[in-house]
MARVEXMI-259603 format. One record per residue: residue in three letters; x, y, z of N, C-alpha, C in turn. Coordinates in nm, 2 decimals. Layout:
<sites>
+------+--------+--------+--------+--------+--------+--------+--------+--------+--------+
: type :   n.c1 :   n.c2 :   n.c3 :  ca.c1 :  ca.c2 :  ca.c3 :   c.c1 :   c.c2 :   c.c3 :
+------+--------+--------+--------+--------+--------+--------+--------+--------+--------+
:  ALA :      X :      Y :      Z :      X :      Y :      Z :      X :      Y :      Z :
...
+------+--------+--------+--------+--------+--------+--------+--------+--------+--------+
</sites>
This chain:
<sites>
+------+--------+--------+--------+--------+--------+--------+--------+--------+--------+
: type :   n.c1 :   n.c2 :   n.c3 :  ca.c1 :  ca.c2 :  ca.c3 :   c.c1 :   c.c2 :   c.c3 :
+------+--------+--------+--------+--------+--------+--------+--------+--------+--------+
:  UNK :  14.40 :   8.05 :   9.44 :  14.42 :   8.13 :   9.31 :  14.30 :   8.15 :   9.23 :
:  UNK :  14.19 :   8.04 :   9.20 :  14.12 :   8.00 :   9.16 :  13.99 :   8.14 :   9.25 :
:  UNK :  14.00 :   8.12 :   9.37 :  13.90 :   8.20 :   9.38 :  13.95 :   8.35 :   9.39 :
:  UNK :  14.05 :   8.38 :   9.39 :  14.14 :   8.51 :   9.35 :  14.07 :   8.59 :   9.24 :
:  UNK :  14.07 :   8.46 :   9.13 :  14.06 :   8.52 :   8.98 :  13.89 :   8.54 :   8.97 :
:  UNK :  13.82 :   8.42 :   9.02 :  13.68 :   8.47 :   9.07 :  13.57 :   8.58 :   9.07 :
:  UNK :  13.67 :   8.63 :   9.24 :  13.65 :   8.75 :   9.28 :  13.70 :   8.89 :   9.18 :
:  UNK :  13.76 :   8.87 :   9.14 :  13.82 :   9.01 :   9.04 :  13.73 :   8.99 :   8.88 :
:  UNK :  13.70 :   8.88 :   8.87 :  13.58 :   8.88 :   8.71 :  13.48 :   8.93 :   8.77 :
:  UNK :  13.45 :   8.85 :   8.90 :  13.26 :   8.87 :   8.94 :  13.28 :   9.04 :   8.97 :
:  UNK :  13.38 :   9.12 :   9.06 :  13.36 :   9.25 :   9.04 :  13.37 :   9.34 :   8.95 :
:  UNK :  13.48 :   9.27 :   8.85 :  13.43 :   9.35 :   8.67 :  13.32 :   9.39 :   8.61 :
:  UNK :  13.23 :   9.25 :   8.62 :  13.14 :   9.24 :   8.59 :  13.03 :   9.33 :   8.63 :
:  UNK :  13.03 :   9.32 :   8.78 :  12.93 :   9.39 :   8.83 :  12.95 :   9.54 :   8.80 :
:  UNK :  13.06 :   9.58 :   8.78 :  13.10 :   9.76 :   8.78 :  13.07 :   9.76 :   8.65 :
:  UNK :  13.12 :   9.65 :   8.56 :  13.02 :   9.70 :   8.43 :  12.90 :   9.71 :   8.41 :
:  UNK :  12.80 :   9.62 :   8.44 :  12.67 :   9.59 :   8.47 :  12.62 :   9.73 :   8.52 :
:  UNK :  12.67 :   9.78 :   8.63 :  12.60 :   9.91 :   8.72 :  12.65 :  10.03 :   8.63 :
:  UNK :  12.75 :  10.02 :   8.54 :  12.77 :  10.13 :   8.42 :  12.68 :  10.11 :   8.34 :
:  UNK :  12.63 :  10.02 :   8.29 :  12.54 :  10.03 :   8.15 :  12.40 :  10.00 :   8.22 :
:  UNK :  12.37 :   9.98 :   8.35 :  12.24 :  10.03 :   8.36 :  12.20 :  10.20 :   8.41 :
:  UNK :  12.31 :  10.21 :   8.47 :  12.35 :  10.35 :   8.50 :  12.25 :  10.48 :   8.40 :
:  UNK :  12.17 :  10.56 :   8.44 :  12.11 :  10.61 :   8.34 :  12.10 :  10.75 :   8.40 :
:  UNK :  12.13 :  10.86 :   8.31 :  12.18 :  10.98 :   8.34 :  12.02 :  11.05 :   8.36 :
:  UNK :  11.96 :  11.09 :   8.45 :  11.86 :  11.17 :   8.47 :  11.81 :  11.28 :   8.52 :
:  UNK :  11.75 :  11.35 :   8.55 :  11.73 :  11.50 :   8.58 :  11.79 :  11.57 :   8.53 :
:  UNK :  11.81 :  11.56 :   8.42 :  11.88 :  11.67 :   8.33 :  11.72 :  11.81 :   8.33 :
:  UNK :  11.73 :  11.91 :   8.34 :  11.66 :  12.01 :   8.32 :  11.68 :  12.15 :   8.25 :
:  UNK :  11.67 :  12.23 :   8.21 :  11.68 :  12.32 :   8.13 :  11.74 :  12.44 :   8.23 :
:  UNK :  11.82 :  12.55 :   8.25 :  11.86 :  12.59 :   8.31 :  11.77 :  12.74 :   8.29 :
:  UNK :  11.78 :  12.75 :   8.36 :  11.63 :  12.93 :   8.40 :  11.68 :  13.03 :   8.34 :
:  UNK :  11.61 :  13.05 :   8.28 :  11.67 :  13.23 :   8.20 :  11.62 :  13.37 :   8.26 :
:  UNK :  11.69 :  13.46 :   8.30 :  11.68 :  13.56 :   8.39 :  11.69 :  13.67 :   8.31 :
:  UNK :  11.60 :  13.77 :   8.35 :  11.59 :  13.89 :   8.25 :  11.63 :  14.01 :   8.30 :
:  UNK :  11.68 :  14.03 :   8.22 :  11.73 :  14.16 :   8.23 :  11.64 :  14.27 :   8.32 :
:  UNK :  11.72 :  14.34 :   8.42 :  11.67 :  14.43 :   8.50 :  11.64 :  14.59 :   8.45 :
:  UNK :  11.52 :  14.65 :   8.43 :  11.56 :  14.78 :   8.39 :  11.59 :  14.84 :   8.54 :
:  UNK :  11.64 :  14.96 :   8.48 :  11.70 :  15.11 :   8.56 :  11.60 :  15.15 :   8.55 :
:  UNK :  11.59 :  15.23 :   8.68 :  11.50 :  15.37 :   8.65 :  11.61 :  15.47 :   8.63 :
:  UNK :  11.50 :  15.59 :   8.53 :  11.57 :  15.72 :   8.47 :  11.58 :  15.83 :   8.54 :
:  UNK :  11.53 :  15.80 :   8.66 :  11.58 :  15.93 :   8.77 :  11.65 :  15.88 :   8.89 :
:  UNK :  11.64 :  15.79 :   8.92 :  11.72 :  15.71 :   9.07 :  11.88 :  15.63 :   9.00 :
:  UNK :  11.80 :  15.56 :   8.89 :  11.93 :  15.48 :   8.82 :  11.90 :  15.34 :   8.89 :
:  UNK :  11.82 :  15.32 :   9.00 :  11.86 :  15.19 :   9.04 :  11.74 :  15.13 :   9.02 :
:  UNK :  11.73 :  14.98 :   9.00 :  11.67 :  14.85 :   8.96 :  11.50 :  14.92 :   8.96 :
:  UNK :  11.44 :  14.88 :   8.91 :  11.29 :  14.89 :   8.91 :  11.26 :  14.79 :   9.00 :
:  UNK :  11.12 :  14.73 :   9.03 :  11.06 :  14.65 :   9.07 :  10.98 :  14.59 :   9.00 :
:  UNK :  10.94 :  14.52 :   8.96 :  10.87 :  14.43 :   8.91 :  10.70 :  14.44 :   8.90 :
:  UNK :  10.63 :  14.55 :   8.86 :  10.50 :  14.52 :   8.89 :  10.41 :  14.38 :   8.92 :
:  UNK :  10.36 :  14.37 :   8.98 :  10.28 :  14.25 :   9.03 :  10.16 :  14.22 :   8.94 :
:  UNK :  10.17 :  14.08 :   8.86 :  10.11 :  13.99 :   8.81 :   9.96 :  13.97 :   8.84 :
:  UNK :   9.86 :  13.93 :   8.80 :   9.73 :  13.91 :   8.89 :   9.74 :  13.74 :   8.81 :
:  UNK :   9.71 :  13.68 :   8.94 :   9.71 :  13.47 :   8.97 :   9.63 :  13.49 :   8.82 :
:  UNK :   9.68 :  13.38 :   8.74 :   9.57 :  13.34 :   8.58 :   9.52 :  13.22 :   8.66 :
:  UNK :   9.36 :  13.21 :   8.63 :   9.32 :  13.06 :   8.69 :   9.38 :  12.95 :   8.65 :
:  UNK :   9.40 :  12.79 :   8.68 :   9.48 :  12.69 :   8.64 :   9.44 :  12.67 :   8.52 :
:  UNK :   9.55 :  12.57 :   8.44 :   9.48 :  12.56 :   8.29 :   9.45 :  12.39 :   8.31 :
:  UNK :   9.33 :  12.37 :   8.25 :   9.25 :  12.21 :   8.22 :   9.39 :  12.12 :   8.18 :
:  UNK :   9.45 :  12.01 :   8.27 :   9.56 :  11.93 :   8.18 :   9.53 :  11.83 :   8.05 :
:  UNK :   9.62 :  11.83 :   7.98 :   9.57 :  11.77 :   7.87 :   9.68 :  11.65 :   7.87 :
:  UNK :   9.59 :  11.54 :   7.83 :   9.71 :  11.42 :   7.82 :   9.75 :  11.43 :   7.68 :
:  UNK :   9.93 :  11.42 :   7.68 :  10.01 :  11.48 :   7.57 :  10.09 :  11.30 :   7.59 :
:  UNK :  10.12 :  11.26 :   7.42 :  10.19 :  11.14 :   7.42 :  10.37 :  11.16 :   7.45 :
:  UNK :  10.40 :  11.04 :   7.55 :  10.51 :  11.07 :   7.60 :  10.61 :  11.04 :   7.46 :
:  UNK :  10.77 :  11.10 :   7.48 :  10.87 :  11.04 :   7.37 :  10.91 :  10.90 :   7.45 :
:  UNK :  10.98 :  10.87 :   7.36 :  11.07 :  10.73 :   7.43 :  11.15 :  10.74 :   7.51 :
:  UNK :  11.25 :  10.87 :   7.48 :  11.33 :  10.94 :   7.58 :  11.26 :  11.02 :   7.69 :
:  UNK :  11.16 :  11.05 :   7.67 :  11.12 :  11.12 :   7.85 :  11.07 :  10.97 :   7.91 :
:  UNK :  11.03 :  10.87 :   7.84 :  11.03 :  10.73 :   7.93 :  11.15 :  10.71 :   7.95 :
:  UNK :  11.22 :  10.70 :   7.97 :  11.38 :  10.63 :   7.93 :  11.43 :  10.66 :   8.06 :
:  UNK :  11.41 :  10.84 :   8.10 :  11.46 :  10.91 :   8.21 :  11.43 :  10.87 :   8.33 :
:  UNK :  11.47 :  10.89 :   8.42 :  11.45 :  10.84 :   8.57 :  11.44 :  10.97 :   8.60 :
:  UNK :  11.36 :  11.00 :   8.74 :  11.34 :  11.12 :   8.78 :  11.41 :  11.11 :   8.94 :
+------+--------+--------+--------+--------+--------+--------+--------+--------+--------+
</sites>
């Protein structure tokens, strides 16, 4: 009986334990999509003129929040 009761604290415990270390992450921002023009003589979708590559930009170290530490990736 004794180790009955045991076994059902020590697995409380642990499910609790793995809940409150449990840490919600990869949250990300969801992509925003733009609106498509028409063309005025066909009616259907345009295409997208093509972009020319911008060279990379120099990274700069930016101080982290507490919460982007916090996150798990």
């Amino acid at each position: 009986m004794a180790n009955l009761m045991n076994e059902l604290v020590s697995g409380v415990v642990e499910s609790v334990l793995k809940e409150i270390l449990k840490k919600a992450g990869g949250r990300t921002a969801t992509k925003r999509q733009r609106r498509q023009t028409r063309s005025a003589t066909t009616g259907r979708f345009k295409k997208a003129p093509a972009t020319k590559a911008k060279p990379a930009k120099k990274q700069v170290s930016r101080r982290r929040t507490a919460a982007s530490r916090s996150k798990t990736s």
